[in-house]
PDB file with one MODEL, atoms N, CA, C and O in Angstrom:
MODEL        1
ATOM      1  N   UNK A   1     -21.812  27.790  47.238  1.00  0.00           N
ATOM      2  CA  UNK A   1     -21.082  28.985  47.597  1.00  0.00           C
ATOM      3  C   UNK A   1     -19.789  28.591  48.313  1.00  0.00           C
ATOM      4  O   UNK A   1     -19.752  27.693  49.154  1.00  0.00           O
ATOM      5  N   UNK A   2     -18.781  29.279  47.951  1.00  0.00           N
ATOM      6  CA  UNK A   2     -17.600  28.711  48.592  1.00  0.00           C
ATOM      7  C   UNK A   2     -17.261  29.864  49.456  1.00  0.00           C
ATOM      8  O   UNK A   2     -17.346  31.057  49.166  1.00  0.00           O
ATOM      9  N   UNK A   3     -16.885  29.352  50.502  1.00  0.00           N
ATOM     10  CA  UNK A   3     -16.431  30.565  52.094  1.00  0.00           C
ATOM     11  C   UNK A   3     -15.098  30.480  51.913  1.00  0.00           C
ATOM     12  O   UNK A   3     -14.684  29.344  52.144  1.00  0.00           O
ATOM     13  N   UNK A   4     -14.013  31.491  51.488  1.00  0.00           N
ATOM     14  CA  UNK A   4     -13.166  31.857  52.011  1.00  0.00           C
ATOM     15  C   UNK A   4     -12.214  31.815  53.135  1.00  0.00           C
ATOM     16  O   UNK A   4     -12.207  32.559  54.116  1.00  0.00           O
ATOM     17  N   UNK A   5     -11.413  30.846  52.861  1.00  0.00           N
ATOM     18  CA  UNK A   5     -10.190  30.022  54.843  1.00  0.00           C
ATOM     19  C   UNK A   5      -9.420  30.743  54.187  1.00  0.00           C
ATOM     20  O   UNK A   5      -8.988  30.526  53.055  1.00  0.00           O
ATOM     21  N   UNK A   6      -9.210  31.667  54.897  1.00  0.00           N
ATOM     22  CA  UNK A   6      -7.673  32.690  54.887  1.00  0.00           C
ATOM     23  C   UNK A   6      -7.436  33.393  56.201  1.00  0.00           C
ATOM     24  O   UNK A   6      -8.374  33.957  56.765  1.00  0.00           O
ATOM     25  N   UNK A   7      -6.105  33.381  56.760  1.00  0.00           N
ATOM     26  CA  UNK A   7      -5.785  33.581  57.786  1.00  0.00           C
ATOM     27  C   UNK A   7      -4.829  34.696  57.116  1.00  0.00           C
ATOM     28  O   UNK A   7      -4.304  34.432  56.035  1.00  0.00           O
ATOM     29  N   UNK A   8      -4.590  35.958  57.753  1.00  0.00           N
ATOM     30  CA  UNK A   8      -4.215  36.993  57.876  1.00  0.00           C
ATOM     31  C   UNK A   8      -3.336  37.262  58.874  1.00  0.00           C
ATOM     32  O   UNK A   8      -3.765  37.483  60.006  1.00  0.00           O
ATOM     33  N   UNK A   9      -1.650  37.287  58.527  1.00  0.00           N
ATOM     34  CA  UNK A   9      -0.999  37.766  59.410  1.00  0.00           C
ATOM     35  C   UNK A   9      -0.503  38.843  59.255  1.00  0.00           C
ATOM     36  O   UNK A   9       0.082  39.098  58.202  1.00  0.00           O
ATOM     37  N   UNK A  10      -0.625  39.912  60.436  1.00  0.00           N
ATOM     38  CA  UNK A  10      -0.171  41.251  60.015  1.00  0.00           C
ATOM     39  C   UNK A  10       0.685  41.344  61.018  1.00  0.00           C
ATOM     40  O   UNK A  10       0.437  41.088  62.196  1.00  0.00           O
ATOM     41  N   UNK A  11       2.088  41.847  60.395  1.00  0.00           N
ATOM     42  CA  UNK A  11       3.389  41.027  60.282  1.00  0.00           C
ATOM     43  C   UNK A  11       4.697  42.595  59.743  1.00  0.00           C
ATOM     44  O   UNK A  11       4.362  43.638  59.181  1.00  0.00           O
ATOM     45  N   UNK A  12       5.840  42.266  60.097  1.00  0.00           N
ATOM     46  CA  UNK A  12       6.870  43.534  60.061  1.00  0.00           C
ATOM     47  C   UNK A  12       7.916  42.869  59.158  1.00  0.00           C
ATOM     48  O   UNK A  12       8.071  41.766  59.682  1.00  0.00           O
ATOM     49  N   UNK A  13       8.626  42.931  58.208  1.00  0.00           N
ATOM     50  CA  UNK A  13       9.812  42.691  57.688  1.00  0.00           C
ATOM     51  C   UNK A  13      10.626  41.952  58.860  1.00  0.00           C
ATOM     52  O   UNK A  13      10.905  40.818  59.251  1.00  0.00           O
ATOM     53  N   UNK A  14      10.751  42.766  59.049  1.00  0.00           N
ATOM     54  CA  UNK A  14      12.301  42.801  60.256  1.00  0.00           C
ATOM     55  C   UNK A  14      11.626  41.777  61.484  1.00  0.00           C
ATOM     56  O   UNK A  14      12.553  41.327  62.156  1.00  0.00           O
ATOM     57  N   UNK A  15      10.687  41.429  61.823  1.00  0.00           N
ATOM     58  CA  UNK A  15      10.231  40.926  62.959  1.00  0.00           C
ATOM     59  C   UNK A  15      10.480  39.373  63.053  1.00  0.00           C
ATOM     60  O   UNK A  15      10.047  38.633  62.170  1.00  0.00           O
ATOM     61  N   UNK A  16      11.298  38.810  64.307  1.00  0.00           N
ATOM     62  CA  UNK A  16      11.771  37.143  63.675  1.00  0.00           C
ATOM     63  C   UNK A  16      10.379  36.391  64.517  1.00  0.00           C
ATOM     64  O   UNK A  16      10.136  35.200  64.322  1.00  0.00           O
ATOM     65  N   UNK A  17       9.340  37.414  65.654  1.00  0.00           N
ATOM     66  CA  UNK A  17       8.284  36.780  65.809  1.00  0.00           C
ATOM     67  C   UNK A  17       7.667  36.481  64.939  1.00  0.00           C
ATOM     68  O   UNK A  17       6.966  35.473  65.025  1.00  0.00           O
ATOM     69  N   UNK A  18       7.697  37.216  63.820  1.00  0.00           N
ATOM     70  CA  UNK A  18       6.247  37.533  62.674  1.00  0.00           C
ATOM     71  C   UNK A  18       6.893  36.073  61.737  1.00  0.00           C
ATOM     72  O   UNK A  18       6.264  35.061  61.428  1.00  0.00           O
ATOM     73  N   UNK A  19       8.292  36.397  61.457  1.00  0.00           N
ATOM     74  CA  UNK A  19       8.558  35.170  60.704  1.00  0.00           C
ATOM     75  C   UNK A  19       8.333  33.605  61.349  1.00  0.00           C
ATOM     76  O   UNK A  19       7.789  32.766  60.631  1.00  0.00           O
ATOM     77  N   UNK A  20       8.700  33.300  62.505  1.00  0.00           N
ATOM     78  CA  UNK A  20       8.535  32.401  63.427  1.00  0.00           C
ATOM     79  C   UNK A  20       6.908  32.035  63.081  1.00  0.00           C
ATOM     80  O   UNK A  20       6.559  30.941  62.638  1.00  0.00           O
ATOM     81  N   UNK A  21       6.107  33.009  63.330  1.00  0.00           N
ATOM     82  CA  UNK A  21       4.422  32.379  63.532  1.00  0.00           C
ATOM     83  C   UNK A  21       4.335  32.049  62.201  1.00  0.00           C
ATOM     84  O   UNK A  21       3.843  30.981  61.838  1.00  0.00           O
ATOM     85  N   UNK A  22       4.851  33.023  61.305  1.00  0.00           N
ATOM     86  CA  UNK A  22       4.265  32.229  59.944  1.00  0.00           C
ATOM     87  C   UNK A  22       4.313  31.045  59.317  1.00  0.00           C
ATOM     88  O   UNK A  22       3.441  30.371  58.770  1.00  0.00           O
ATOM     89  N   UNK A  23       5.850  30.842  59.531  1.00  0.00           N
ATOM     90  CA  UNK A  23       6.302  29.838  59.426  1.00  0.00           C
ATOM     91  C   UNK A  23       5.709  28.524  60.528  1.00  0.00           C
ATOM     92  O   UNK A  23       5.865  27.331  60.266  1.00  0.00           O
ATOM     93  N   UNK A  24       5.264  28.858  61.332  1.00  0.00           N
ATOM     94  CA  UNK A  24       4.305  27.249  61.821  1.00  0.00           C
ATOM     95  C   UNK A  24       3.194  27.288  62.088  1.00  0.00           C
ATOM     96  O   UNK A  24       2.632  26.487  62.836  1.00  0.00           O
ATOM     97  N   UNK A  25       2.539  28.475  61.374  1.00  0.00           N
ATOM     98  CA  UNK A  25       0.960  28.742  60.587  1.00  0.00           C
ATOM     99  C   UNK A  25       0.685  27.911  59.829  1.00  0.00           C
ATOM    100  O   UNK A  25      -0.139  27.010  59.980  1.00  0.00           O
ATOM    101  N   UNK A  26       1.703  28.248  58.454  1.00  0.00           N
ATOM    102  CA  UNK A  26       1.664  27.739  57.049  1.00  0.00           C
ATOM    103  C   UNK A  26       1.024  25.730  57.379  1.00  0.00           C
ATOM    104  O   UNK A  26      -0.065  25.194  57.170  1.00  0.00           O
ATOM    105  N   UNK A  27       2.174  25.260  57.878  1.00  0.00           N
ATOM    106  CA  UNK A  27       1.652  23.680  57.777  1.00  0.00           C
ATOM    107  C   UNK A  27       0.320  23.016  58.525  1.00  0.00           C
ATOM    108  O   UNK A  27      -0.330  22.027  58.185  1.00  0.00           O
ATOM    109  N   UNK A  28       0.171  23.759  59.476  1.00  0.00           N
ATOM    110  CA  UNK A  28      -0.854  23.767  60.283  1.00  0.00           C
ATOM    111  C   UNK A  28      -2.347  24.208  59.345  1.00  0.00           C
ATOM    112  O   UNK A  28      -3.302  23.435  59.286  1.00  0.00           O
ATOM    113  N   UNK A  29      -2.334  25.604  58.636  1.00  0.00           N
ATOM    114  CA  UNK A  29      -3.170  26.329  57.851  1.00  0.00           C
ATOM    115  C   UNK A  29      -3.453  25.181  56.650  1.00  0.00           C
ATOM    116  O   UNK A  29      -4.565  24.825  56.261  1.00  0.00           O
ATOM    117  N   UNK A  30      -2.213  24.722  56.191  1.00  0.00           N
ATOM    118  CA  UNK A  30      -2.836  23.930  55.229  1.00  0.00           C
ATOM    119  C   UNK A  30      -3.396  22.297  55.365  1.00  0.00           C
ATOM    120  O   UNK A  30      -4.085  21.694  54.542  1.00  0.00           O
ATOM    121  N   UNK A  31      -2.987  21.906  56.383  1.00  0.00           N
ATOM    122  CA  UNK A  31      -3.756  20.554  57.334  1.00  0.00           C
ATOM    123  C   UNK A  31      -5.355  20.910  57.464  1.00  0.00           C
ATOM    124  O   UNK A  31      -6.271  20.102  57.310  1.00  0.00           O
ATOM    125  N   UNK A  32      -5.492  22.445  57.813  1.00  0.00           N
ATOM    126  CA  UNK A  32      -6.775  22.881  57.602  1.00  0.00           C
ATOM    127  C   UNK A  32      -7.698  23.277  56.693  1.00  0.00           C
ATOM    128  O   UNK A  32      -8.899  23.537  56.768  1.00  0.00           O
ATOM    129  N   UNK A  33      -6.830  23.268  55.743  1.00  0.00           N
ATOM    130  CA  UNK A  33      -7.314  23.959  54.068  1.00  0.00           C
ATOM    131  C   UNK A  33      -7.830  24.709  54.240  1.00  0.00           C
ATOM    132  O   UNK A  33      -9.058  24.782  54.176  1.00  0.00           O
ATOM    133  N   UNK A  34      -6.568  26.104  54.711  1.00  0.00           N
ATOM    134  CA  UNK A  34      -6.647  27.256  54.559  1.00  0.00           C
ATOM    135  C   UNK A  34      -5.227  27.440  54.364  1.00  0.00           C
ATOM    136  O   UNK A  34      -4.172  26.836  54.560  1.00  0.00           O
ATOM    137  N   UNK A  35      -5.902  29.177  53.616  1.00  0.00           N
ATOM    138  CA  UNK A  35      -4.143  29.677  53.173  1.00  0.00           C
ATOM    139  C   UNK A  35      -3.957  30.663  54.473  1.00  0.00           C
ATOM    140  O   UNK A  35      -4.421  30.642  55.613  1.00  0.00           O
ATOM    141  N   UNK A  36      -3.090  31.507  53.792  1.00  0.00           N
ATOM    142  CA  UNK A  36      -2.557  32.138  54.832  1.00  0.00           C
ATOM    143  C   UNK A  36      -1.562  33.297  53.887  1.00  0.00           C
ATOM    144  O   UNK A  36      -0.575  33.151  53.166  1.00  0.00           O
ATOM    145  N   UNK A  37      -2.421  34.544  54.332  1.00  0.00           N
ATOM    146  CA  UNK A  37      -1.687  35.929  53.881  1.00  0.00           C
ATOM    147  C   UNK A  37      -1.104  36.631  54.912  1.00  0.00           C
ATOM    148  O   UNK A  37      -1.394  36.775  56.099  1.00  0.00           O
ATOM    149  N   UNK A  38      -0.070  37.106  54.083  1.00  0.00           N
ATOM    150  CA  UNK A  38       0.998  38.044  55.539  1.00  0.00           C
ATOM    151  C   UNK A  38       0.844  39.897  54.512  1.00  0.00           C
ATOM    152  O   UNK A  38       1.088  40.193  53.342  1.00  0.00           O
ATOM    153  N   UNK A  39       0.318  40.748  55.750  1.00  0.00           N
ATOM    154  CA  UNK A  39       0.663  42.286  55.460  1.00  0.00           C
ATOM    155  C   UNK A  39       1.801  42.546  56.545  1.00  0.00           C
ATOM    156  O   UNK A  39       2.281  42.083  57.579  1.00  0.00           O
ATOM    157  N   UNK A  40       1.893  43.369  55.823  1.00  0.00           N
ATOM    158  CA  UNK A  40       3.447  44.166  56.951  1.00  0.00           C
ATOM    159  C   UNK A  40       2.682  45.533  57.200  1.00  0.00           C
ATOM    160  O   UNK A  40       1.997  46.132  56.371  1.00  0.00           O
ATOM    161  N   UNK A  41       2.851  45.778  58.065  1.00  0.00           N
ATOM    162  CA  UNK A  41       1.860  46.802  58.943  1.00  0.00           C
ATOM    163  C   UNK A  41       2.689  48.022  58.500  1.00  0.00           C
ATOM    164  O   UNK A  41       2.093  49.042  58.153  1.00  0.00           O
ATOM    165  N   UNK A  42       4.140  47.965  58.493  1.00  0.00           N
ATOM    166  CA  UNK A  42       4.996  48.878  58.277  1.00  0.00           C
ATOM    167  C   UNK A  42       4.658  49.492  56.822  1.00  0.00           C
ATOM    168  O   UNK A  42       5.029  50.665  56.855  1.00  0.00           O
ATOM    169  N   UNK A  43       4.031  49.144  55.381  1.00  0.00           N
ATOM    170  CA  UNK A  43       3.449  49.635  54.466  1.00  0.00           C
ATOM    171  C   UNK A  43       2.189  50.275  54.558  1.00  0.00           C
ATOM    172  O   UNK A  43       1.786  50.833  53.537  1.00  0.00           O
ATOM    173  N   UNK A  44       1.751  50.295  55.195  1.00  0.00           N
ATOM    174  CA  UNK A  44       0.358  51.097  55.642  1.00  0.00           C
ATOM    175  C   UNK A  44       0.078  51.739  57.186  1.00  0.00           C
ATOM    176  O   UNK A  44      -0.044  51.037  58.190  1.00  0.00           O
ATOM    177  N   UNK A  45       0.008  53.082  57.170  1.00  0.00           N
ATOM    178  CA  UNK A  45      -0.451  53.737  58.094  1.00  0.00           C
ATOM    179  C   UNK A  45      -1.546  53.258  58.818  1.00  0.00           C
ATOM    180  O   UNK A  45      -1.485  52.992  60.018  1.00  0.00           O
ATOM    181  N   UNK A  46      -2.393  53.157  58.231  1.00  0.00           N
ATOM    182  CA  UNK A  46      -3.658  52.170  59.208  1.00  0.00           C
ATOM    183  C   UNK A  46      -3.369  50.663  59.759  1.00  0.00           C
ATOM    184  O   UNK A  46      -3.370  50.531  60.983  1.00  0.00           O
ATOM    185  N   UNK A  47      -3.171  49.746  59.112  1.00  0.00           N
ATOM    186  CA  UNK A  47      -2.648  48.945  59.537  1.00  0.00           C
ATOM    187  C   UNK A  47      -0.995  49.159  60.792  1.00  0.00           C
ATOM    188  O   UNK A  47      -0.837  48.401  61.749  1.00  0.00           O
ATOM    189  N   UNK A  48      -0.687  49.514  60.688  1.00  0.00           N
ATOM    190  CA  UNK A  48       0.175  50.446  61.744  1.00  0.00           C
ATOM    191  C   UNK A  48       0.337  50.948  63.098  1.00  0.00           C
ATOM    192  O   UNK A  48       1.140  50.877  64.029  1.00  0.00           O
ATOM    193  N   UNK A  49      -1.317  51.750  62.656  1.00  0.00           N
ATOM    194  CA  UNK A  49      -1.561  52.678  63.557  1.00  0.00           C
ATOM    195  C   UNK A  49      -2.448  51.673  64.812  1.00  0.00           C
ATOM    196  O   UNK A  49      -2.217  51.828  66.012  1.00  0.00           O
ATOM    197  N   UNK A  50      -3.405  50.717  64.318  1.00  0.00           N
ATOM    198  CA  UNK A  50      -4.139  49.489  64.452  1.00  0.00           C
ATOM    199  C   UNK A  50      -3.264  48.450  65.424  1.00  0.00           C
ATOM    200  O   UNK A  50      -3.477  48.152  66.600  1.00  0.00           O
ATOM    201  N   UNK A  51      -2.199  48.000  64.520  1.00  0.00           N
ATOM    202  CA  UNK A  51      -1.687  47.078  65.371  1.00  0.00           C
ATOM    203  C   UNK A  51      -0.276  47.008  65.790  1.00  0.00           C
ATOM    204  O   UNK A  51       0.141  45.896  66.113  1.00  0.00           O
ATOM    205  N   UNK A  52       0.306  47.737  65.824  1.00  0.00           N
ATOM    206  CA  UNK A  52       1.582  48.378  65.822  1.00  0.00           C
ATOM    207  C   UNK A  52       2.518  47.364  66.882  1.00  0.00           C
ATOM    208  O   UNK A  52       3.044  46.386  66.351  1.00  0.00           O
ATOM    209  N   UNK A  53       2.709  47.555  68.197  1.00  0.00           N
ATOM    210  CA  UNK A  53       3.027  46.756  69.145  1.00  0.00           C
ATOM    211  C   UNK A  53       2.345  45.270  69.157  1.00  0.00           C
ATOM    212  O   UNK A  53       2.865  44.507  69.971  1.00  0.00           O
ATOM    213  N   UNK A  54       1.612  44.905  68.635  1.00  0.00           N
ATOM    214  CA  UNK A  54       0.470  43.546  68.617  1.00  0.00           C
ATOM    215  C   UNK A  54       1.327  42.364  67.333  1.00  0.00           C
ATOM    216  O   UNK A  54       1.098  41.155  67.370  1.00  0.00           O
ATOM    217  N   UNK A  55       2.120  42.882  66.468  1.00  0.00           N
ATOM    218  CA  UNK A  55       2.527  42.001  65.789  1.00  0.00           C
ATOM    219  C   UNK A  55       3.204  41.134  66.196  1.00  0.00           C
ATOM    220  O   UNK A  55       3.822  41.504  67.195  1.00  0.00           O
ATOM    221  N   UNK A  56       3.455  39.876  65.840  1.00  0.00           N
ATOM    222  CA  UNK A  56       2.674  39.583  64.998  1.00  0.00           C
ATOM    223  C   UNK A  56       1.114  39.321  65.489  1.00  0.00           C
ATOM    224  O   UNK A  56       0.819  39.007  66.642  1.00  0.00           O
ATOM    225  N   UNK A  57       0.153  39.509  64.393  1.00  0.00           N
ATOM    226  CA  UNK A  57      -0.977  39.045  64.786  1.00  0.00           C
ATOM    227  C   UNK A  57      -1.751  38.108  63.481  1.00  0.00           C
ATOM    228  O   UNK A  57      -1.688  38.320  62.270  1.00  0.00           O
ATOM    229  N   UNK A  58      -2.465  37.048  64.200  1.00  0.00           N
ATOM    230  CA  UNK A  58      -3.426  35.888  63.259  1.00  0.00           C
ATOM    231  C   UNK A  58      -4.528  36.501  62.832  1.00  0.00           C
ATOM    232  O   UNK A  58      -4.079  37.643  62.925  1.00  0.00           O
ATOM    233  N   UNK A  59      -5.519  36.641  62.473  1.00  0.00           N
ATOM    234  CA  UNK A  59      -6.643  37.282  61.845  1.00  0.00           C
ATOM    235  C   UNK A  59      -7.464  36.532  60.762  1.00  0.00           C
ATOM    236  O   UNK A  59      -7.149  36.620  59.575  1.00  0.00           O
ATOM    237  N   UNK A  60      -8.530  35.786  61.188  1.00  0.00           N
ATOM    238  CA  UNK A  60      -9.500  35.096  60.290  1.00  0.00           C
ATOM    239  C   UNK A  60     -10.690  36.219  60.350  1.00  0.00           C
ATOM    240  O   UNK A  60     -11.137  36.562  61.444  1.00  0.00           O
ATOM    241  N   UNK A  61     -11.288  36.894  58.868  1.00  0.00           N
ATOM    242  CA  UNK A  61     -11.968  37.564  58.820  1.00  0.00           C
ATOM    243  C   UNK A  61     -11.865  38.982  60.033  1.00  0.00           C
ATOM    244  O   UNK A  61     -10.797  39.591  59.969  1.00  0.00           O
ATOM    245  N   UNK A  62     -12.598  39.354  60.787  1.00  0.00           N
ATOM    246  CA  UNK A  62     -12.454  40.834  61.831  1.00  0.00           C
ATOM    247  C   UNK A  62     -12.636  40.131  62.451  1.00  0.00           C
ATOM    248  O   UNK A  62     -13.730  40.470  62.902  1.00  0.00           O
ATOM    249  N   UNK A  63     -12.161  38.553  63.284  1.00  0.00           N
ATOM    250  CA  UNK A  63     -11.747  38.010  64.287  1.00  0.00           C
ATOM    251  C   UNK A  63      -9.984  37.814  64.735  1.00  0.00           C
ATOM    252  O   UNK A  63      -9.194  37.135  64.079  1.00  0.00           O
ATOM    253  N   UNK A  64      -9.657  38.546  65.934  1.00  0.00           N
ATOM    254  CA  UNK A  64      -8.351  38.287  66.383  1.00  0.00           C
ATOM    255  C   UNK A  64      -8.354  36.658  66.878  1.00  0.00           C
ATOM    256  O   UNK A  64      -9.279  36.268  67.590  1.00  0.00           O
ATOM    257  N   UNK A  65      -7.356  35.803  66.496  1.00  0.00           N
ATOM    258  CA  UNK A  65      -7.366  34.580  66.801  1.00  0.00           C
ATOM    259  C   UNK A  65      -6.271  34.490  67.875  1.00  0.00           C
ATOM    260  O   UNK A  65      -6.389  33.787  68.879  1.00  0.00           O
ATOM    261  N   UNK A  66      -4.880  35.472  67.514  1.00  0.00           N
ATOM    262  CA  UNK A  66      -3.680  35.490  68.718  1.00  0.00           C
ATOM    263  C   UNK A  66      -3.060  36.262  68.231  1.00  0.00           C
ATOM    264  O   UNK A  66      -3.466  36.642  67.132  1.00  0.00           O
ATOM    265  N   UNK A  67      -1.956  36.803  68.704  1.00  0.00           N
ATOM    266  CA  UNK A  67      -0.712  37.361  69.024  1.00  0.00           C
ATOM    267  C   UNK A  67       0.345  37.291  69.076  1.00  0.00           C
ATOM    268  O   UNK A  67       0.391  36.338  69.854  1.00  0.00           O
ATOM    269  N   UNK A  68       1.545  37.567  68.844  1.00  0.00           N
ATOM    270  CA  UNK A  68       2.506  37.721  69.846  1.00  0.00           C
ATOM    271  C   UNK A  68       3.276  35.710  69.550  1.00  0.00           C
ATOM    272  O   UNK A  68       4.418  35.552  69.117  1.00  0.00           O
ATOM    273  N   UNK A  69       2.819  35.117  69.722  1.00  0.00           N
ATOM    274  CA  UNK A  69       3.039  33.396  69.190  1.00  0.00           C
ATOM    275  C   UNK A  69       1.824  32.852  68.700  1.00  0.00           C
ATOM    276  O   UNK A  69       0.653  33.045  69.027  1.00  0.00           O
ATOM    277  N   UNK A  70       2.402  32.067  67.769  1.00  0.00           N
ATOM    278  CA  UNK A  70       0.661  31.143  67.506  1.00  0.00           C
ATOM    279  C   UNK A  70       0.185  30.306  68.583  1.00  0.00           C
ATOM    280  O   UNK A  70       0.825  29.646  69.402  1.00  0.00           O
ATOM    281  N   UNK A  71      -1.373  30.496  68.390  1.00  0.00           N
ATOM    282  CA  UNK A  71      -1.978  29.741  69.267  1.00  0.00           C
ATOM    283  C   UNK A  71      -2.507  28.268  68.858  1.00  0.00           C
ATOM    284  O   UNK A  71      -3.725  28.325  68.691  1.00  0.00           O
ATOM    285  N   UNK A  72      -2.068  27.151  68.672  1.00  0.00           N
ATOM    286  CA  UNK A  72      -2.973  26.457  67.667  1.00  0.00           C
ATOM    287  C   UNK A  72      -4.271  25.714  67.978  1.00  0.00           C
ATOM    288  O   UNK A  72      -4.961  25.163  67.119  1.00  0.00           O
ATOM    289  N   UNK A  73      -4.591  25.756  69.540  1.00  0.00           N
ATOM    290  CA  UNK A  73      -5.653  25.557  70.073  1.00  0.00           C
ATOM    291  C   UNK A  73      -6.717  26.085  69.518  1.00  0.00           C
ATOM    292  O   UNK A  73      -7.710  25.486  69.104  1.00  0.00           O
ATOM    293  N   UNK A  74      -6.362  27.956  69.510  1.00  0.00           N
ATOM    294  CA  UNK A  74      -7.075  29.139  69.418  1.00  0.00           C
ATOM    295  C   UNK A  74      -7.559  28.892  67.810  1.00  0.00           C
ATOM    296  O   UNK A  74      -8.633  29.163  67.274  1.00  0.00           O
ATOM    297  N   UNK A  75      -6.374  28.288  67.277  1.00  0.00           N
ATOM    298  CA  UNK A  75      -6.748  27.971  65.720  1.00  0.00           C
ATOM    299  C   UNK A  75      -8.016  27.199  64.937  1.00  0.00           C
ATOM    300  O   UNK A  75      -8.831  27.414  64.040  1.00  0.00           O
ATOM    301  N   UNK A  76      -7.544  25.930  66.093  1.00  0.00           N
ATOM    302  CA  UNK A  76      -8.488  24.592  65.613  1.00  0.00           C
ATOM    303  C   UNK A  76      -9.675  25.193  65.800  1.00  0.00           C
ATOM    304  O   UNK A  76     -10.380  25.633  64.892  1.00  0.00           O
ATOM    305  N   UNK A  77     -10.024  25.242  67.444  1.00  0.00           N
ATOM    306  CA  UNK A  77     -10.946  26.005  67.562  1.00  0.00           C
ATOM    307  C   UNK A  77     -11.992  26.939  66.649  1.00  0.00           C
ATOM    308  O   UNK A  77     -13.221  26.896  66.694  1.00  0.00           O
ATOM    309  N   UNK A  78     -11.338  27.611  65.987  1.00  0.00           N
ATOM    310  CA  UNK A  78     -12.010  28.421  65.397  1.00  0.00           C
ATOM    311  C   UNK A  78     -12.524  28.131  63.926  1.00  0.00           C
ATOM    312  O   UNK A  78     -13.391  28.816  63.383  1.00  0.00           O
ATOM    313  N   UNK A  79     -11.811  26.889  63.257  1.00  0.00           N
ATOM    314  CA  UNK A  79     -11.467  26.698  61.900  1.00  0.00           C
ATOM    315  C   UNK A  79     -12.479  25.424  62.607  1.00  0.00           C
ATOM    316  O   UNK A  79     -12.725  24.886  61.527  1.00  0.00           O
ATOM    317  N   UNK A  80     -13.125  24.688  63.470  1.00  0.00           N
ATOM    318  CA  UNK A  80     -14.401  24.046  63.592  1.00  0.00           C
ATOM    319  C   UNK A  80     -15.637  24.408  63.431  1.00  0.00           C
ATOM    320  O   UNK A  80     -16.565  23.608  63.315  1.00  0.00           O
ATOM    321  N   UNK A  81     -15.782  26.016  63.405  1.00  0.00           N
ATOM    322  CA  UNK A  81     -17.146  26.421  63.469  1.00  0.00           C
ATOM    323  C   UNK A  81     -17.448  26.392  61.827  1.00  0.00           C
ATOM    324  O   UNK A  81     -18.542  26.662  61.333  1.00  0.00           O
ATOM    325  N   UNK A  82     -16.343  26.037  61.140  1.00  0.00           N
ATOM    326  CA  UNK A  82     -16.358  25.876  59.199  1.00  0.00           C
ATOM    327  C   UNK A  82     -16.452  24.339  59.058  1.00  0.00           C
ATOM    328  O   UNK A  82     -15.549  23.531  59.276  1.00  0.00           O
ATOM    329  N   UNK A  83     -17.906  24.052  58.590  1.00  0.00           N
ATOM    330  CA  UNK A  83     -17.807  22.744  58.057  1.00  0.00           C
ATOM    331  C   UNK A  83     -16.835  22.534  56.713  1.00  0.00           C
ATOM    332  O   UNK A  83     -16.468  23.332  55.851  1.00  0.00           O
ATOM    333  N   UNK A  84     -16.606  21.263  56.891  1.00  0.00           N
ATOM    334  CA  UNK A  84     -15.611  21.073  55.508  1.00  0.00           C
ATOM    335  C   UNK A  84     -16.075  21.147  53.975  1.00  0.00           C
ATOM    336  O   UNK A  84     -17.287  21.361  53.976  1.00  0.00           O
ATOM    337  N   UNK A  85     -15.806  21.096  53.265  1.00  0.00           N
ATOM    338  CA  UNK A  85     -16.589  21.798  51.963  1.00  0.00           C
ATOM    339  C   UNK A  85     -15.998  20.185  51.210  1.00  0.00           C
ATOM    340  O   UNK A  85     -14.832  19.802  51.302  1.00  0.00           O
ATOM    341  N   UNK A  86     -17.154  19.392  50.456  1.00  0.00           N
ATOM    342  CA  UNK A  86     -17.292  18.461  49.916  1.00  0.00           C
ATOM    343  C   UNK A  86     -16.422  18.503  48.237  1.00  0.00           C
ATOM    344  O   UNK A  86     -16.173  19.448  47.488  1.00  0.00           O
ATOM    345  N   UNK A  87     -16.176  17.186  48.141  1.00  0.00           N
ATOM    346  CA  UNK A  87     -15.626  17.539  46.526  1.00  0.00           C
ATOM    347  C   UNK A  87     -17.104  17.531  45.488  1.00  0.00           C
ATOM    348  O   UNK A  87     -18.171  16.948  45.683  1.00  0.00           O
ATOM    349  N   UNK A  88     -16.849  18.059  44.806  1.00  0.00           N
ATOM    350  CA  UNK A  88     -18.052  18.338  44.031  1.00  0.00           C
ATOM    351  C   UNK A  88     -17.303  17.712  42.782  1.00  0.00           C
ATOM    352  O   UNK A  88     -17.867  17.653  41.690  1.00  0.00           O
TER     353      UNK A  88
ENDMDL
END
């Protein structure tokens, strides 16, 4: 069974935080072999309404990882409780 590493940033056009975290997500995310998706909160009312002032925000599964700057402590951290998945 393969588990799913995707990190979720929900993220504004216009925002140079949102661009900033992504941009030193990405190399980090993939050192971890994980990807990394960006929503813009500004296309959806729920997403919006949810995290509005909080962007940018990291998001592995319905876990908040950080905020506002990346954390990459907060990262590793969390991307340890996933054993590594073998080549088959």
């Amino acid at each position: 069974m393969t588990v799913v590493r995707e990190f979720t940033v929900m993220s504004r056009e216009w925002c140079h935080l949102c661009h900033d975290l992504v941009d030193k997500l990405k190399p980090l995310a993939a050192e971890l072999g994980w990807s990394v998706r960006t929503l813009d909160v500004d296309a959806d009312p729920e997403l919006e309404a949810r995290w509005d002032e909080l962007v940018p925000v990291v998001v592995a599964g319905d876990k908040v990882l950080c905020h506002y700057h990346l954390d990459e402590a907060a990262i590793r951290a969390y991307c340890r409780g996933f054993p590594l998945e073998s080549a088959a």
